[in-house]
N, CA, C and O of each residue as an XYZ file, in Angstrom:
400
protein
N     127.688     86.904     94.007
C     128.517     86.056     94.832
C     129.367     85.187     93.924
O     129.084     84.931     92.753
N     130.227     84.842     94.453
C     131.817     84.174     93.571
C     131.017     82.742     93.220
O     130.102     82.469     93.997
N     131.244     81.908     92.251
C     131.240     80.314     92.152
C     132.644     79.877     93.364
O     133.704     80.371     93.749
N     131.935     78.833     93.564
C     132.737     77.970     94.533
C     133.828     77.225     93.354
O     133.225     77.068     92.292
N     134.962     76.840     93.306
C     135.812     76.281     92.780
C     136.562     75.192     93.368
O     136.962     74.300     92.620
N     136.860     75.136     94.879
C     137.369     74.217     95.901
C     138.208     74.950     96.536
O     138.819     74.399     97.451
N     138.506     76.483     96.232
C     139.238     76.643     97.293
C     138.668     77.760     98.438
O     138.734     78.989     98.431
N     138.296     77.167     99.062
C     137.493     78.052    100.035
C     137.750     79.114    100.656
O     136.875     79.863    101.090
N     139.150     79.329    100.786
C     139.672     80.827    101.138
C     139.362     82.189    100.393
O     139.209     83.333    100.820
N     139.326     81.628     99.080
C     139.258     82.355     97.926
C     137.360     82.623     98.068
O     136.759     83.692     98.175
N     136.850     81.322     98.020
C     135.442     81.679     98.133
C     135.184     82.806     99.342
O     134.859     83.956     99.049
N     135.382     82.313    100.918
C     135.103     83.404    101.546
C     135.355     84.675    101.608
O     134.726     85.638    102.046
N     136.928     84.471    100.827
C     137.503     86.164    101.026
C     136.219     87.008     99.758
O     136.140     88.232     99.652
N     135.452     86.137     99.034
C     135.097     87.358     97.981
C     133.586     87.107     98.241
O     132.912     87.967     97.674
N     132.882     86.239     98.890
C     131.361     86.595     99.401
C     131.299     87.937    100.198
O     130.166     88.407    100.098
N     132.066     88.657    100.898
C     131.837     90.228    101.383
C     131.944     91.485     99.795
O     131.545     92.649     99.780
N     132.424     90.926     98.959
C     133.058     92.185     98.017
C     131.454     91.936     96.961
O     130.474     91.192     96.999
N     131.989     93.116     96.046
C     130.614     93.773     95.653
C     130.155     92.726     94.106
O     129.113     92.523     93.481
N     131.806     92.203     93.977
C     131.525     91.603     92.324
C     131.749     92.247     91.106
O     131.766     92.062     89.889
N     131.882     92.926     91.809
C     131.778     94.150     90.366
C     132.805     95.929     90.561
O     133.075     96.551     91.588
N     133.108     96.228     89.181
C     133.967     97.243     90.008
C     133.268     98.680     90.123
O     133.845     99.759     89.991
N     131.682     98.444     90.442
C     130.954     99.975     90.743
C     131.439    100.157     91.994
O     131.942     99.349     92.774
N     131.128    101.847     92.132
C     131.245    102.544     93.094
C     130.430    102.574     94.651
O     129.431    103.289     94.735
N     130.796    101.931     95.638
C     130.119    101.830     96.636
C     128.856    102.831     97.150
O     127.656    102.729     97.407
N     130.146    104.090     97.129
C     129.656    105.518     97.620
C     128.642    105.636     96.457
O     127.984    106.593     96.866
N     128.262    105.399     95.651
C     127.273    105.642     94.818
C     125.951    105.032     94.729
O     124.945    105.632     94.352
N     126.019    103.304     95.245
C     125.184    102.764     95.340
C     124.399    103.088     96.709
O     123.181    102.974     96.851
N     125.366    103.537     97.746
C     124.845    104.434     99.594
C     123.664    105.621     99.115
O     122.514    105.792     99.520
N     124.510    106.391     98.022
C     124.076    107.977     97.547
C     122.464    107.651     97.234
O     121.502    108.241     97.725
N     122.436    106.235     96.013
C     121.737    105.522     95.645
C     119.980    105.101     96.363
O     118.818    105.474     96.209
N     120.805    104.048     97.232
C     119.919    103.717     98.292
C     119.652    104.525     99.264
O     118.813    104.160    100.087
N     120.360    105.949     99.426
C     119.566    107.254    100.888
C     118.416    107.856     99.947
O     117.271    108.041    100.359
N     118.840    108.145     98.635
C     118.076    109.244     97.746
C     116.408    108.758     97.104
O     115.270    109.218     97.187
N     117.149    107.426     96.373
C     116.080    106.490     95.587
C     115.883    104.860     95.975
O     115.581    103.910     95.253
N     116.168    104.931     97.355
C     116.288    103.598     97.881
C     114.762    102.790     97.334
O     114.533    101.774     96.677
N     114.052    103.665     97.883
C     112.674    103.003     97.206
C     112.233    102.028     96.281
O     111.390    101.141     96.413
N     113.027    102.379     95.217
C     112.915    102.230     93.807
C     113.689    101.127     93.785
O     113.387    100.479     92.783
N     114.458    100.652     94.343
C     115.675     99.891     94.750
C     116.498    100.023     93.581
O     117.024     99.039     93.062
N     116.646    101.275     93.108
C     117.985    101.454     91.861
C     119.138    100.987     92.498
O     119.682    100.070     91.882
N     119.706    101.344     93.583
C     120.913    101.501     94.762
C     121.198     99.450     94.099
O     122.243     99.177     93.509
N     120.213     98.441     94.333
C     120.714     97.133     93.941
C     120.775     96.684     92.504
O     121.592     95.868     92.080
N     119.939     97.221     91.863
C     120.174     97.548     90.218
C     121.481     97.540     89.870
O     122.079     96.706     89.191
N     121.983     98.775     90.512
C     123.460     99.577     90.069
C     124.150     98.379     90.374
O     124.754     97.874     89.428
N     124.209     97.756     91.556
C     124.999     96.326     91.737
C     125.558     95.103     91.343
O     126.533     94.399     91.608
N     124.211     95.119     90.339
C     124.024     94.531     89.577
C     123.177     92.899     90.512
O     123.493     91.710     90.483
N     122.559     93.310     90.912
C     121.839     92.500     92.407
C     120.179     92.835     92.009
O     119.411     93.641     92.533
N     119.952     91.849     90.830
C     118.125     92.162     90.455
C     117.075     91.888     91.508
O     116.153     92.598     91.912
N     117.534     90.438     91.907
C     116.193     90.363     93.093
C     116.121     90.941     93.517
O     114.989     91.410     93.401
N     117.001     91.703     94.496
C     116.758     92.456     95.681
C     115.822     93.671     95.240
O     114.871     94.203     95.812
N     116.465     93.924     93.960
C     115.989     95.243     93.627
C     114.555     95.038     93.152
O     113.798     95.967     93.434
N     114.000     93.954     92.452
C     112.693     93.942     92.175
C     111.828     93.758     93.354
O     110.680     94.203     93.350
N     112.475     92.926     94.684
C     111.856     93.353     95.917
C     111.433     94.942     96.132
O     110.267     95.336     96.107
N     112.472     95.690     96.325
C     112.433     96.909     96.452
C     110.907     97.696     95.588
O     109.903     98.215     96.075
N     111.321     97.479     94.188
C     110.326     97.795     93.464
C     109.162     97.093     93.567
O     108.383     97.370     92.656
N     108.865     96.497     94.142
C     108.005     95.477     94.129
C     107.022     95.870     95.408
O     105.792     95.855     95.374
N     107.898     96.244     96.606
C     107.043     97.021     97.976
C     106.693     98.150     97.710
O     105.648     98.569     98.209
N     107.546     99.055     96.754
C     107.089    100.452     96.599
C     106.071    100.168     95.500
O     105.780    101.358     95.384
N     105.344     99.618     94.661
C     104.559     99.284     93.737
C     103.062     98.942     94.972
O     102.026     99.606     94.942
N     103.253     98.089     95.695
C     102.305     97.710     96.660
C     102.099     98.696     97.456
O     100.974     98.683     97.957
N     102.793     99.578     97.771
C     102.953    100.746     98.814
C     102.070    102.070     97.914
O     101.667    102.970     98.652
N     101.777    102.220     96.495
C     101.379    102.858     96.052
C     100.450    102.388     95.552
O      99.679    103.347     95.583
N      99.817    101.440     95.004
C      98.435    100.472     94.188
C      97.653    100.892     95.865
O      97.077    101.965     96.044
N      97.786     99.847     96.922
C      97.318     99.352     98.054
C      96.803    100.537     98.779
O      95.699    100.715     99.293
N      98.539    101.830     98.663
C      98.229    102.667    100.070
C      97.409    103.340     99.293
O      96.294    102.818     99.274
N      97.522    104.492     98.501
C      97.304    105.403     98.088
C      95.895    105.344     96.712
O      94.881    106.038     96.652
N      96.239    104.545     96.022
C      94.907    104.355     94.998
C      93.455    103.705     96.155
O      92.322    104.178     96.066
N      93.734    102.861     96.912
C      93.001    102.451     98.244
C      92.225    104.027     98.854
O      91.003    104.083     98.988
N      92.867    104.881     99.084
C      92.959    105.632     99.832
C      92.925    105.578    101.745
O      92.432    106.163    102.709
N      93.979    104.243    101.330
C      94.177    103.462    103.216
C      95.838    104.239    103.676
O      96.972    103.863    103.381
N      95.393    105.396    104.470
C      96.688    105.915    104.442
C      97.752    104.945    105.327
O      98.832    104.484    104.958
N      97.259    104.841    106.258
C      97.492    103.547    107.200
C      98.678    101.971    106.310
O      99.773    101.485    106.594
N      97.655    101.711    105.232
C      98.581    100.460    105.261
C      99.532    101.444    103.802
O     100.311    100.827    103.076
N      99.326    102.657    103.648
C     100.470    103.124    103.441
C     102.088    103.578    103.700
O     103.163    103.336    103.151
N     101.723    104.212    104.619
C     102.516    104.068    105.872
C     103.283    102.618    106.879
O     103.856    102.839    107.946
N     103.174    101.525    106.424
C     103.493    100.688    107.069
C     104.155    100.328    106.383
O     105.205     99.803    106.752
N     103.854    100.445    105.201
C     104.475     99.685    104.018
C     106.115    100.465    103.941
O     107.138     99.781    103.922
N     106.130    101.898    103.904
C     106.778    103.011    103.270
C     107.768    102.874    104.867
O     108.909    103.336    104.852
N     107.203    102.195    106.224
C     107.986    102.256    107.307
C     108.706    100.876    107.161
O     109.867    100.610    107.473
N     107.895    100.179    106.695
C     108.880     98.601    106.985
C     110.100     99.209    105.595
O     111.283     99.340    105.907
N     109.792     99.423    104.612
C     110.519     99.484    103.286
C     111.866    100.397    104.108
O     112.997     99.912    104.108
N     111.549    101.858    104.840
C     112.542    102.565    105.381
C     113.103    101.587    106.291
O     114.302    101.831    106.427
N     112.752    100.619    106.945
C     114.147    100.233    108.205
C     114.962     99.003    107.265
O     116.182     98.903    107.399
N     114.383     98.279    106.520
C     115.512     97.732    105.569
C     116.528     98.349    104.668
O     117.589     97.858    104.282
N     115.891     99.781    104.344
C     116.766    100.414    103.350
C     117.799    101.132    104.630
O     118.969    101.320    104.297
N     117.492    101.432    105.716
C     118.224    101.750    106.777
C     119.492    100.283    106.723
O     120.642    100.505    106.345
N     119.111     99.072    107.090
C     120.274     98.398    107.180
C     121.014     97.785    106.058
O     121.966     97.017    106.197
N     120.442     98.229    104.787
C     121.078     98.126    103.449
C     122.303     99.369    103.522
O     123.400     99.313    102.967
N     121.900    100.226    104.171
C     122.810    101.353    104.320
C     123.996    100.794    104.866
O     125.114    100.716    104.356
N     123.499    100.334    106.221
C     124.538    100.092    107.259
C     125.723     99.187    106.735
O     126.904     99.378    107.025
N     125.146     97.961    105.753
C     125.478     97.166    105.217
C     126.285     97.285    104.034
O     127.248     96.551    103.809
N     125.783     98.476    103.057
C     126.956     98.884    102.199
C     128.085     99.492    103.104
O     129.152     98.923    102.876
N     128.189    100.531    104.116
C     129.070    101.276    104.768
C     129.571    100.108    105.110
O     130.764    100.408    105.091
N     129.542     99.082    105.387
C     130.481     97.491    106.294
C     131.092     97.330    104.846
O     132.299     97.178    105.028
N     130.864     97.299    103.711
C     131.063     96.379    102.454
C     132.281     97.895    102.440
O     133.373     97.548    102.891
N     132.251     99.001    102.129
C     133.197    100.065    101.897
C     134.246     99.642    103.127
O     135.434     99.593    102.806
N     133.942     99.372    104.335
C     135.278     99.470    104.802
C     136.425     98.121    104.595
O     137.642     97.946    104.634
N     134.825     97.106    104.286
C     136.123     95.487    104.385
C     136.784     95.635    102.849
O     137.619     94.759    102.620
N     136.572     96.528    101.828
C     136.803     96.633    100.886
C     137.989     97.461    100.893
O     138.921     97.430    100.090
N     137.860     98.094    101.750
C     139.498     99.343    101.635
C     138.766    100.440    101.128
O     139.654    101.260    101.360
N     138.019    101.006    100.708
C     137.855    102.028    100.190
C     136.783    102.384     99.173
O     136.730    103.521     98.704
């Protein structure tokens, strides 16, 4: 996100844009393929998010699977899919206010 400077037009017009000049369509490709992993916010250059990411799929595998609780595997791997669902939705909004 931009530093604030005082002129606020300038601030709002660039809190939607990415910051950076990577490829949108790549970070989408990103987050459908290896969303998990949260590379897709990596590439962004957006760490928290992404150590979130890595951080549920780490718990999703220690918890579900070394556990052998398929259950709170699965919950984990379902909540992780409907955010990476509106991370999707959310880059596709960022490609169009962007032009392209």
């Amino acid at each position: 996100m931009a530093k604030y400077n005082g002129d606020i037009s300038a601030f709002q017009g660039s809190f939607y844009k990415s910051g950076s000049d990577k490829n949108l369509f790549v970070a989408i490709l990103l987050c459908f393929f290896l969303g998990f992993t949260g590379i897709h916010r990596f590439y962004l250059n957006e760490q928290g998010h992404g150590f979130f990411h890595l951080g549920l799929c780490f718990i999703a595998v220690i918890f579900g699977l070394f556990t052998l609780n398929f259950w709170l595997f699965a919950y984990i791997i379902m909540a992780q899919s409907l955010i990476l669902l509106v991370e999707i939705v959310l880059l596709f909004i960022r490609v169009i206010n962007e032009g392209g």
